[in-house]
TIVONU-977772 format. One record per residue (C-alpha): residue in one letter; x negated, y, z; residue number from 0; chain. Coordinates in steps of 0.05 Angstrom, whole numbers, plus 5000, padded with zeros to 4 digits. Example, Ala and Ser with C-alpha at 12.3 -4.5 7.8 and 13.67 -1.06 7.14 Angstrom:
REM TIVONU-977772
A / 4754 / 4910 / 5156 / 0 / A
S / 4727 / 4979 / 5143 / 1 / A
//
This chain:
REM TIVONU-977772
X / 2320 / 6737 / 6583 / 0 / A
X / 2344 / 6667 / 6584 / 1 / A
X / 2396 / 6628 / 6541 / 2 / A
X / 2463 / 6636 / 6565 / 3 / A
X / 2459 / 6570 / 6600 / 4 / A
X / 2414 / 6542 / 6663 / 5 / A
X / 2393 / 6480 / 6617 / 6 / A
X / 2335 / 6462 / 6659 / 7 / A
X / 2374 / 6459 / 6724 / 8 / A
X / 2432 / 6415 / 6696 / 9 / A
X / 2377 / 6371 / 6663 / 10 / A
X / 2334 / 6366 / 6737 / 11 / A
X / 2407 / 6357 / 6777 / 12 / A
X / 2422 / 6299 / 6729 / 13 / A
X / 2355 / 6271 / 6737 / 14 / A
X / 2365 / 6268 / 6818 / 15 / A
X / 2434 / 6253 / 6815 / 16 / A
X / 2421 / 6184 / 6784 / 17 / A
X / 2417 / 6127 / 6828 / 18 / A
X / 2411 / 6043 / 6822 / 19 / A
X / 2479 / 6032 / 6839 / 20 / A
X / 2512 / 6075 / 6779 / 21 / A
X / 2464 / 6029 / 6728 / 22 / A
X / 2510 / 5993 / 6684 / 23 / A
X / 2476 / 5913 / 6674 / 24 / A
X / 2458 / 5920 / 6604 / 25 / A
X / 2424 / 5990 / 6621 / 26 / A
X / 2381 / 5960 / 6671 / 27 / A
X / 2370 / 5901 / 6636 / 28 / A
X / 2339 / 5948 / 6569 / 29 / A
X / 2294 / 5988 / 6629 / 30 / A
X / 2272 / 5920 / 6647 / 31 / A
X / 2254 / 5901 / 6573 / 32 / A
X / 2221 / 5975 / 6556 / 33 / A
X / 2175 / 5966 / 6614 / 34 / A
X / 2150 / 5888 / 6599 / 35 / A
X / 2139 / 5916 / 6520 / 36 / A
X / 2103 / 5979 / 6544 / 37 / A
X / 2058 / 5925 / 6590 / 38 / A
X / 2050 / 5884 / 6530 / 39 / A
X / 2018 / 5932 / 6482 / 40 / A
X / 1987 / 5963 / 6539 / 41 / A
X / 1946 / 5904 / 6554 / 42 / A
X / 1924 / 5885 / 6484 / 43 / A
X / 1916 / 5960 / 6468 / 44 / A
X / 1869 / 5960 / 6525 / 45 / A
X / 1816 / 5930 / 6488 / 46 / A
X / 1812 / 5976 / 6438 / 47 / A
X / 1753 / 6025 / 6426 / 48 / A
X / 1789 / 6088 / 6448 / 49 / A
X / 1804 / 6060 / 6507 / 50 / A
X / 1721 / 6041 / 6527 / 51 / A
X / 1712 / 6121 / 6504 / 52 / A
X / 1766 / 6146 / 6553 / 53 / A
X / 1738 / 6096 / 6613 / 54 / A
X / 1666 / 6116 / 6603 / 55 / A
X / 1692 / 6185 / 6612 / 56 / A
X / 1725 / 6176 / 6666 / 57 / A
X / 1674 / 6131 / 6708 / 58 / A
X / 1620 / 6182 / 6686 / 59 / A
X / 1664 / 6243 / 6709 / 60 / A
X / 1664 / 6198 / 6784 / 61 / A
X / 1738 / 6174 / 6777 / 62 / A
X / 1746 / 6121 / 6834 / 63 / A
X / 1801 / 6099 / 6859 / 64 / A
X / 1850 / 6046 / 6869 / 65 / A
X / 1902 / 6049 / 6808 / 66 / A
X / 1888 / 5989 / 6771 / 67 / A
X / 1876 / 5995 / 6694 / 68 / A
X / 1922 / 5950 / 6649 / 69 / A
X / 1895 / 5895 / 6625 / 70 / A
X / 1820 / 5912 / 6652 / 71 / A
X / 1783 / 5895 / 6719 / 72 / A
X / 1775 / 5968 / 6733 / 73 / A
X / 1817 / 6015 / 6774 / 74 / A
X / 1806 / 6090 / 6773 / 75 / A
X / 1840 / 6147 / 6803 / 76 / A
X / 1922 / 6148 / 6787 / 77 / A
X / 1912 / 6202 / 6737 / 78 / A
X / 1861 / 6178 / 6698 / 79 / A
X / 1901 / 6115 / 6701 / 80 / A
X / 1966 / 6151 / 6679 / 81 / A
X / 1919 / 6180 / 6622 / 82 / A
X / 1877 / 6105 / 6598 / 83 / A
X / 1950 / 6063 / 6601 / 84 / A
X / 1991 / 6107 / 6560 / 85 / A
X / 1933 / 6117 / 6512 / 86 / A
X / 1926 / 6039 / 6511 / 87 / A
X / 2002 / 6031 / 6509 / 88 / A
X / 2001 / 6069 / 6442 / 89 / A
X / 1939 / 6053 / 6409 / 90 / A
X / 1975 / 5997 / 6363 / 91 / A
X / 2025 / 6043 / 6354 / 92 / A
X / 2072 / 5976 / 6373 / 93 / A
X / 2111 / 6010 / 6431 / 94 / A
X / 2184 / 6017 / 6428 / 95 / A
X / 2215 / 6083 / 6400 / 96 / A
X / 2288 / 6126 / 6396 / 97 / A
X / 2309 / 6173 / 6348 / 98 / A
X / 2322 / 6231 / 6407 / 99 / A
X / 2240 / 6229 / 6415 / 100 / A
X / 2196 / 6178 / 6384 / 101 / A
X / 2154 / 6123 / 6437 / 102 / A
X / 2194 / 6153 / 6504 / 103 / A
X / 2178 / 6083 / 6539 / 104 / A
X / 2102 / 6094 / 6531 / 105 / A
X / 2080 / 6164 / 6565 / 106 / A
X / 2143 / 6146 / 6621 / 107 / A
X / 2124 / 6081 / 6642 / 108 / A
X / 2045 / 6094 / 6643 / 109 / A
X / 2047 / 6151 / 6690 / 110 / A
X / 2113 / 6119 / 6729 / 111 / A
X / 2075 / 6057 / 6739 / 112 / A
X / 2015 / 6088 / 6758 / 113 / A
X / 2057 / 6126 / 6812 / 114 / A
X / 2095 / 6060 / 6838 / 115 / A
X / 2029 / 6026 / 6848 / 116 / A
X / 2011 / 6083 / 6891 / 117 / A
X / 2065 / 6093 / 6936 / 118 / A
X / 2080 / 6014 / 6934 / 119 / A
X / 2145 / 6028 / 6909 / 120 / A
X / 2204 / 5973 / 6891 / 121 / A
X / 2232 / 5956 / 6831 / 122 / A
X / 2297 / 5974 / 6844 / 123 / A
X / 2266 / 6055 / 6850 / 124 / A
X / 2220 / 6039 / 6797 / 125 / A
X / 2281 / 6017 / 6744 / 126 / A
X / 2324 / 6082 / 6772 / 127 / A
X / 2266 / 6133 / 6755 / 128 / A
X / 2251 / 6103 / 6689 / 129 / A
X / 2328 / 6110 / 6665 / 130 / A
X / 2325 / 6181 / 6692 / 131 / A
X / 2259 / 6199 / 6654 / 132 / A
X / 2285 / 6168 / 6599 / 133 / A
X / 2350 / 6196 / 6598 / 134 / A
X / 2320 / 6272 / 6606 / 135 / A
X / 2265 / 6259 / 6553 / 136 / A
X / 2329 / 6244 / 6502 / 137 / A
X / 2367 / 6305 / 6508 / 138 / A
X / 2307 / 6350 / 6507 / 139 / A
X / 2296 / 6315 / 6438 / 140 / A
X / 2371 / 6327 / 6419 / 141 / A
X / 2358 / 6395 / 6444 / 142 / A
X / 2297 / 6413 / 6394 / 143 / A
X / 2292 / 6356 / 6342 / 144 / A
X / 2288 / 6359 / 6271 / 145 / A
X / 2248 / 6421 / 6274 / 146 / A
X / 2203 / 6412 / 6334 / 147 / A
X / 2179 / 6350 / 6290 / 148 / A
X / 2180 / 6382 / 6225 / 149 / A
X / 2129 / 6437 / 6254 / 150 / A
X / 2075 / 6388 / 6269 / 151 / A
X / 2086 / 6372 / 6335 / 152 / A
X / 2084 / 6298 / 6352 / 153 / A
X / 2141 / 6299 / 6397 / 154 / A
X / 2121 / 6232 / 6432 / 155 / A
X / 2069 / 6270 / 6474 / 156 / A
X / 2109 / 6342 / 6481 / 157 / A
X / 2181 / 6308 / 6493 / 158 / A
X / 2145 / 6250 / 6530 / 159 / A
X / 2109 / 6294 / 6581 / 160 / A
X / 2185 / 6324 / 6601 / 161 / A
X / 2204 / 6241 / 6607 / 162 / A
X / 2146 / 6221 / 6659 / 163 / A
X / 2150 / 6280 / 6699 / 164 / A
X / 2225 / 6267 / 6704 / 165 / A
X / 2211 / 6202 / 6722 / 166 / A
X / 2159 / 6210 / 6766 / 167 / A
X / 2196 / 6265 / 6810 / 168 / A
X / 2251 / 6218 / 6811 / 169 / A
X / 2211 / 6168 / 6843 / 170 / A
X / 2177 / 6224 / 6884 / 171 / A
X / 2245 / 6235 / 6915 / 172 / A
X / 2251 / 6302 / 6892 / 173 / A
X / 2300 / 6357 / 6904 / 174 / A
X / 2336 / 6394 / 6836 / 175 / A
X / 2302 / 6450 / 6852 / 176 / A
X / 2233 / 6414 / 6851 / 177 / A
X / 2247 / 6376 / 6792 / 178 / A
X / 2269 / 6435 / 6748 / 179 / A
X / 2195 / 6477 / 6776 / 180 / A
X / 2161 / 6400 / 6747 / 181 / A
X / 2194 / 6407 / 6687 / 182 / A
X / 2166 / 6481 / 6679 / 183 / A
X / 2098 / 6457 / 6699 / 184 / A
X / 2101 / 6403 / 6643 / 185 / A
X / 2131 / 6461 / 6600 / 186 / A
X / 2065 / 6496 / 6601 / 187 / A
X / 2025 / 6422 / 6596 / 188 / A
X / 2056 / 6387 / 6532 / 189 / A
X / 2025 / 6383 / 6471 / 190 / A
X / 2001 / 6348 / 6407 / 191 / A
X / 2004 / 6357 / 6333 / 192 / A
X / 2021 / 6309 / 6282 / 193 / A
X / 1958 / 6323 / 6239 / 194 / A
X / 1923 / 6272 / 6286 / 195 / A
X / 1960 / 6217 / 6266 / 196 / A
X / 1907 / 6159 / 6248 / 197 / A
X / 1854 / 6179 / 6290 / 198 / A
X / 1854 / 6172 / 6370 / 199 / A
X / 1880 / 6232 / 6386 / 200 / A
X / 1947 / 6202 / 6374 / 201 / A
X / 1945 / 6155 / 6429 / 202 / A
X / 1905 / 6205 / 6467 / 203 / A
X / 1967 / 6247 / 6458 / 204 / A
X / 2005 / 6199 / 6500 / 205 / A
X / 1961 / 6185 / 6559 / 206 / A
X / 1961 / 6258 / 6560 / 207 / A
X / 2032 / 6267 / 6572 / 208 / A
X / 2031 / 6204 / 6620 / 209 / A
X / 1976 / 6237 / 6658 / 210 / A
X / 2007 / 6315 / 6661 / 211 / A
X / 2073 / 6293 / 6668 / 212 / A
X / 2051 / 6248 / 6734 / 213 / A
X / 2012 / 6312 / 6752 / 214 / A
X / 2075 / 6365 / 6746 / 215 / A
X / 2112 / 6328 / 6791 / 216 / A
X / 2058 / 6308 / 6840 / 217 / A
X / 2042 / 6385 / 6841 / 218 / A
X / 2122 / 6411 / 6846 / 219 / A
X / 2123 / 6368 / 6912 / 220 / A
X / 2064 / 6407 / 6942 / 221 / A
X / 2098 / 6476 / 6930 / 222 / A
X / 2061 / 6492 / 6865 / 223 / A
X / 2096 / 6549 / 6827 / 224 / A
X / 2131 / 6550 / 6755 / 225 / A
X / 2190 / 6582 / 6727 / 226 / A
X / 2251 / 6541 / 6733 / 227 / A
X / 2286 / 6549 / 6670 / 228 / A
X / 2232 / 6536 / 6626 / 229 / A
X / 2277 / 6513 / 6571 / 230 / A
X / 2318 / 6557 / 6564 / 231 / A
X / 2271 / 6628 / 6578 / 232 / A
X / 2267 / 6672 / 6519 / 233 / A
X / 2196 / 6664 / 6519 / 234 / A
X / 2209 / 6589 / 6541 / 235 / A
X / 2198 / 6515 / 6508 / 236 / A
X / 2252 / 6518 / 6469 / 237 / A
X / 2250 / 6583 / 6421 / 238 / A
X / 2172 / 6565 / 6418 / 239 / A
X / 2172 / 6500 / 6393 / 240 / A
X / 2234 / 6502 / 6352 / 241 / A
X / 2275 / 6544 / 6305 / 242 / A
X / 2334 / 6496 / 6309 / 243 / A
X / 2344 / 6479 / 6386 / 244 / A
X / 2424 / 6457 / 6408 / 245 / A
X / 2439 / 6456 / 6479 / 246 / A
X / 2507 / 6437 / 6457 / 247 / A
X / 2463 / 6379 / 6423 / 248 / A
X / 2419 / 6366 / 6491 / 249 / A
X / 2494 / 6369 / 6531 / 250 / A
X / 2534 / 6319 / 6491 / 251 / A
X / 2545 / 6251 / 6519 / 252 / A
X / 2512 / 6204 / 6484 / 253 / A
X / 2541 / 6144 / 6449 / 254 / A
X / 2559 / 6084 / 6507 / 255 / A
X / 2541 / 6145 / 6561 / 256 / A
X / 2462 / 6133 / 6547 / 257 / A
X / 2411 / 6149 / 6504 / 258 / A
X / 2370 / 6087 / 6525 / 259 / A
X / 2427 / 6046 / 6493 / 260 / A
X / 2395 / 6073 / 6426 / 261 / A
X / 2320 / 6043 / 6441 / 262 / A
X / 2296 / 6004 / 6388 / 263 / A
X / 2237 / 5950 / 6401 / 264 / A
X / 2179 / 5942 / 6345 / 265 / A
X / 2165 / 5881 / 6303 / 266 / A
X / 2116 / 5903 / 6261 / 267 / A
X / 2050 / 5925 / 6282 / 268 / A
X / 2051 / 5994 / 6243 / 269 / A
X / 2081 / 6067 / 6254 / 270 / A
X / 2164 / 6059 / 6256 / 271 / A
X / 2174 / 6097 / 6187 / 272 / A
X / 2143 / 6039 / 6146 / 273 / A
X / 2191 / 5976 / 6189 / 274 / A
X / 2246 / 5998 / 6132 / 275 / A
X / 2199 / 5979 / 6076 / 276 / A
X / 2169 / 5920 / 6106 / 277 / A
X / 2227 / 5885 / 6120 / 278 / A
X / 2268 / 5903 / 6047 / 279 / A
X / 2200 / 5879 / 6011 / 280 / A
X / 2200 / 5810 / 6057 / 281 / A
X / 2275 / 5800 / 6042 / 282 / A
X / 2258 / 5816 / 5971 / 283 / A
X / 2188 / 5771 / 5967 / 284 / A
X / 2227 / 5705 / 5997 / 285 / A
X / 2287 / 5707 / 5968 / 286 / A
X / 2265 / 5712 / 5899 / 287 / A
X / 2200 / 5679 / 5916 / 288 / A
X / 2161 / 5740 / 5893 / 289 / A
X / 2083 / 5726 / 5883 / 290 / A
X / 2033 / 5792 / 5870 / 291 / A
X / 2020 / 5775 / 5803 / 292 / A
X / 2080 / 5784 / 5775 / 293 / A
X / 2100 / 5851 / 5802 / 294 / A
X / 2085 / 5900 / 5755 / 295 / A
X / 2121 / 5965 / 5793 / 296 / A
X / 2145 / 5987 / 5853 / 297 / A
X / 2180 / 6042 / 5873 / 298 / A
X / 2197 / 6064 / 5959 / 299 / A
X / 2252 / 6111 / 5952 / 300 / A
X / 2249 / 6148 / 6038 / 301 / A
X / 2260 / 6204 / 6076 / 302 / A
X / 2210 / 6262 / 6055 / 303 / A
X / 2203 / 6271 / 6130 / 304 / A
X / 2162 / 6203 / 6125 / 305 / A
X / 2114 / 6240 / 6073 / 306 / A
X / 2083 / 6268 / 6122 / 307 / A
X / 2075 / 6224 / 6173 / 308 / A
X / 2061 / 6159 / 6143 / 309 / A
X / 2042 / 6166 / 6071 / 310 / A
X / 1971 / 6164 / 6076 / 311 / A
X / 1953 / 6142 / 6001 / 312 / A
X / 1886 / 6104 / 6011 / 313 / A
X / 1878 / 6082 / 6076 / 314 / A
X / 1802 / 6068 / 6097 / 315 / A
X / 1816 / 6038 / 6167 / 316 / A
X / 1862 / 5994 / 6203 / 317 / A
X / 1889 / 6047 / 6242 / 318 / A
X / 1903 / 6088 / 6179 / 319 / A
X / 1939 / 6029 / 6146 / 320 / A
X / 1995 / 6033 / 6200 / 321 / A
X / 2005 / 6104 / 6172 / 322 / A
X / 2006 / 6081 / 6098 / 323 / A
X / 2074 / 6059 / 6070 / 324 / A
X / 2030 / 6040 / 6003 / 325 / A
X / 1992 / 5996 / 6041 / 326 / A
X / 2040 / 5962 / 6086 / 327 / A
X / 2087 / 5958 / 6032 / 328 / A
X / 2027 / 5913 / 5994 / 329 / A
X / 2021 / 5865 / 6061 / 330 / A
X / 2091 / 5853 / 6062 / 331 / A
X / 2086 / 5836 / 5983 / 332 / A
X / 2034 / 5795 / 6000 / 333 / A
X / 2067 / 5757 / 6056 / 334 / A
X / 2026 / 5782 / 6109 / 335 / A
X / 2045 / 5765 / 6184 / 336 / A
X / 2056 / 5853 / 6199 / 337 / A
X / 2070 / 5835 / 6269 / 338 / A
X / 1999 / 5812 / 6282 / 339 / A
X / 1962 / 5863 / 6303 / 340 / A
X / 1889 / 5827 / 6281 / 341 / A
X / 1915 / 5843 / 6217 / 342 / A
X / 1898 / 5926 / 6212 / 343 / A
X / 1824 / 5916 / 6207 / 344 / A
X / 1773 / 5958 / 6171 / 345 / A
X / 1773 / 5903 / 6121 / 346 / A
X / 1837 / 5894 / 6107 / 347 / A
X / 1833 / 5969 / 6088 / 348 / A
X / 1783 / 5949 / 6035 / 349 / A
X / 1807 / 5884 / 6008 / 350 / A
X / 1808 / 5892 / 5935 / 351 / A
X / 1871 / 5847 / 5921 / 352 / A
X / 1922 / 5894 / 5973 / 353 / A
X / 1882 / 5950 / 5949 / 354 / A
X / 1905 / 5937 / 5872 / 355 / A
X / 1975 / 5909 / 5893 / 356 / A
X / 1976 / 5986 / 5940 / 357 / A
X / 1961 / 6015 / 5872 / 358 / A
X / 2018 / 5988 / 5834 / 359 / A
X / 2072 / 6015 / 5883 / 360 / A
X / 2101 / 6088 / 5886 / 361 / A
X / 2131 / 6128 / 5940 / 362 / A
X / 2188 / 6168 / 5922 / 363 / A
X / 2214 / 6217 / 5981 / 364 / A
X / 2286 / 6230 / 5958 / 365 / A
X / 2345 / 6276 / 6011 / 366 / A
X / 2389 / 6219 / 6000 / 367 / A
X / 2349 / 6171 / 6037 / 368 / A
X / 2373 / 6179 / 6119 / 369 / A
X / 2305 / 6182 / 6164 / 370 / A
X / 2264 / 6120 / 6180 / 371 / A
X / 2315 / 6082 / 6121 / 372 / A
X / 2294 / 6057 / 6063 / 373 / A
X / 2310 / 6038 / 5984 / 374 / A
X / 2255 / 5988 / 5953 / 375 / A
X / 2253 / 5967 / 5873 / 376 / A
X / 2212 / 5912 / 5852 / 377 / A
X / 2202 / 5905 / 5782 / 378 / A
X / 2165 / 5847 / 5752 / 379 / A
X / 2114 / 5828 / 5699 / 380 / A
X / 2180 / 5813 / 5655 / 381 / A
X / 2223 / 5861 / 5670 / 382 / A
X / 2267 / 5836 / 5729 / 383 / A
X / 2280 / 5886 / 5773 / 384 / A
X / 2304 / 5872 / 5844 / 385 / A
X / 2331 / 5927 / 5895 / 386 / A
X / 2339 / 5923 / 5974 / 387 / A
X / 2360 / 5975 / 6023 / 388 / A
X / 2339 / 5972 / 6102 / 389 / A
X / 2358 / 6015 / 6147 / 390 / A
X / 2307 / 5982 / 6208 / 391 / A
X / 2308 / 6031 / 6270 / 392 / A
X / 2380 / 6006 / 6298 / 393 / A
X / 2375 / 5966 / 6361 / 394 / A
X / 2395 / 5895 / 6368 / 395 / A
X / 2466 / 5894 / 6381 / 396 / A
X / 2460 / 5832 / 6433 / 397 / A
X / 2425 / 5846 / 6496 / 398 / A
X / 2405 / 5778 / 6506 / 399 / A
X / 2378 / 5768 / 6434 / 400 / A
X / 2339 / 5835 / 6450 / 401 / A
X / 2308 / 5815 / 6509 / 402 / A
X / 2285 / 5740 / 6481 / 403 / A
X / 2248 / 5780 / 6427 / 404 / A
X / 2214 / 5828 / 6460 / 405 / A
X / 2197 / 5774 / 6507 / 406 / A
X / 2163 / 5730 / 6457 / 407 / A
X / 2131 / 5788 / 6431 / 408 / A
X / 2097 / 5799 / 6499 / 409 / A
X / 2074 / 5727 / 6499 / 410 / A
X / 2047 / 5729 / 6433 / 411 / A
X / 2006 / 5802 / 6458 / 412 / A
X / 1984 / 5766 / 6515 / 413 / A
X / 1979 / 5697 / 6524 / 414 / A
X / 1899 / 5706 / 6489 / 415 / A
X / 1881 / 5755 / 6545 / 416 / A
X / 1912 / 5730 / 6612 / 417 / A
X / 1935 / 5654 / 6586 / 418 / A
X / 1997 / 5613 / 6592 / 419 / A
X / 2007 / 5618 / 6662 / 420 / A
X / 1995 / 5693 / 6676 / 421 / A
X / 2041 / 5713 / 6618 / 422 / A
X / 2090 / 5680 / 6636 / 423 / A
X / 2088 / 5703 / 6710 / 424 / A
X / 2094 / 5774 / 6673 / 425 / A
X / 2152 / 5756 / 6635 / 426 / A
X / 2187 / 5733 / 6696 / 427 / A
X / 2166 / 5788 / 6740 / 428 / A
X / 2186 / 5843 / 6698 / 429 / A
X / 2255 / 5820 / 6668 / 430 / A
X / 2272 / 5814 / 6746 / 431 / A
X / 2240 / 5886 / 6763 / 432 / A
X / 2295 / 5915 / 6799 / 433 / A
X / 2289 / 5854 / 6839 / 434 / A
X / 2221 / 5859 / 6859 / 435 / A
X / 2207 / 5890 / 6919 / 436 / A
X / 2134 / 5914 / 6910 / 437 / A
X / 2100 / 5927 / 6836 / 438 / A
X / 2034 / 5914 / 6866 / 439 / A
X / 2020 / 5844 / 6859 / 440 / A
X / 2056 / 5841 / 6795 / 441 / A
X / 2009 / 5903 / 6762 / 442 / A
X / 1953 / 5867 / 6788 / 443 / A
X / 1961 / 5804 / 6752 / 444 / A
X / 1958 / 5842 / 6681 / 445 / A
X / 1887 / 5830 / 6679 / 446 / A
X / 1844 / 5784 / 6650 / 447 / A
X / 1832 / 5718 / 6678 / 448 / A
//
């Protein structure tokens, strides 16, 4: 009753198989700069109203314990730490993403971290589970993706539940057999529907997966029962939550030998499928010094896929606005800073001059636009048209360049929270992880001062 491969085994042999020392530099180097831009928008996420809601919750429900929270003077039990970090490290919706499975960093890296903070693990370990989690998390997408997204689930939180319990087994020290009983545990755990997009639930979704990904493989190690080819079963993950799944897709070595090679790091503030637009419209808006009175029309020519997940027409909140192409489209036109995250407020929502510059643009889903691309048209008051394509979810093609970026990013996220000092500290620490020989002391600096 199973495929005619044992896809969950190869996947959990993989997973165990990797080690430090077969890490190419660049690969560990990208680990490195996924986990300081996961603690970046994890810390300024922290102070965000969903995260108060889930820490009430959890102090009320008596969660003690020593796992400290990210950028907060609280520390809870590890789960409900898993659960708050990875809902903080996606409630900008800032965290770094990859076509095999949307934000893998965020759901990995909360429950991993919470994990090495526990056992006091080094960075070394740390960096080898986190390519291993990540790795796994990839080809599951390969295996199910476009359908598993195209039927509403949000595959951050369903893929990324399969990438922290990878991880976390990894660091565990489990055995193939173990790993590939987690993986059916977190089979039976992940969920989350695209329909939630805008509201909390979608960060929710990926403190969830954090949390019950930490969980499978925490309960694997102490003998707790699942099926081991979860995947592949008849009855399994794969003919459930897809009509399309590949193995042959999930098997394939990826480009460069790994998928990580293929993150990409986020610039602007707002959900991945409107960076295309933003950044056609800015090329567009300087170099023809475009002002919002003169634009009479314009027309976003994308994937139809992005109808659906960031289209929302009249966006009444900030967090709505990073789901509104209309909207962020307007910003951009408007030469709004999009990588400020003060900037997707309630009252921006409801500023009537982006609210009639919104009005004048159209969105246009057309099959000859390639996913997360774009084709923008600006026409003017006297009848100049001006046309950009963007194509923004490729990663940077220098390492070094990368890592500068994401780097200043993290300053920019943090410096207001922890100061000068602290940040920098951070910086340091992390793009030397694997050379760190205890997470503790760094994790407990990403607090306020």
């Amino acid at each position: 009753m199973t495929l005619p491969i044992a896809l969950t085994n190869i996947l959990a042999r993989e997973c165990v198989e990797r080690t430090f020392d077969t890490l190419p530099a660049d690969i560990v180097a990208i680990a490195q700069q996924c986990v300081l831009d996961w603690l970046g928008v994890a810390m300024l996420g922290s102070q965000e109203p969903l995260v108060n809601i889930l820490i009430d919750e959890a102090i009320e429900s008596g969660g003690e314990g020593s796992c400290p929270l990210i950028g907060r003077s609280i520390k809870l039990g590890m789960l409900d730490a898993a659960l708050i970090n990875g809902a903080a490290a996606h409630a900008l919706d800032y965290d770094d993403g990859n076509r095999a499975g949307g934000h893998l960093s965020a759901p990995i890296a909360s429950a991993l971290m919470a994990l090495a903070y526990q056992l006091n693990a080094d960075g070394r370990d740390v960096v080898t589970a986190f390519v291993a989690g990540y790795e796994l998390c990839a080809r599951i997408g390969h295996l199910l993706l476009p359908d598993h997204y195209a039927r509403g689930f949000h595959a951050t939180a369903t893929l990324g539940t399969f990438g922290a319990t990878a991880a976390c087994a990894r660091l565990l020290g489990l055995n193939a057999e173990q790993t590939a009983i987690a993986l059916g545990i977190a089979a039976t755990e992940a969920a989350g529907l695209i329909a939630n997009f805008g509201t909390m639930c979608k960060p929710f979704h990926v403190g969830q997966a954090a949390r019950n990904g930490l969980l499978a493989a925490r309960l694997a190690r102490r003998g707790f029962t699942a099926r081991a080819d979860l995947l592949e079963h008849t009855y399994g993950f794969a003919k459930s939550h897809s009509d399309d799944y590949r193995v042959e897709a999930a098997l394939a070595e990826p480009p460069g030998g790994f998928h990580l090679r293929a993150n990409v790091f986020k610039f602007h503030a707002a959900c991945a499928g409107t960076h295309s637009t933003i950044e056609a419209l800015n090329t567009l808006r300087i170099e023809h010094d475009i002002q919002p009175d003169q634009i009479a029309r314009v027309v976003v020519h994308m994937a139809p896929n992005l109808d659906r997940v960031c289209n929302v027409a009249e966006p009444r909140s900030g967090l709505e606005i990073k789901f509104s192409l209309r909207m962020t489209a307007a910003l951009a036109l408007a030469g709004y800073d999009t990588s400020d995250p003060a900037l997707f407020t309630d009252t921006t929502a409801q500023q009537p001059d982006l609210i009639a510059l919104r009005n004048r643009i159209v969105i246009n889903p057309s099959e000859e636009i390639a996913s997360l691309a774009t084709k923008v048209e600006v026409e003017l008051a006297n009848a100049q048209v001006f046309t950009a394509t963007r194509a923004a979810d490729l990663p940077e093609s220098d390492i070094a360049t990368q890592g500068s970026k994401v780097a200043n990013k993290f300053r920019r996220l943090t410096k207001p929270l922890v100061g000068v000092l602290q940040s920098e500290a951070l910086v340091h620490g992390l793009n030397t992880l694997s050379e760190q020989g205890s997470l503790r002391k760094l994790l407990d600096t990403a607090v306020p001062s």
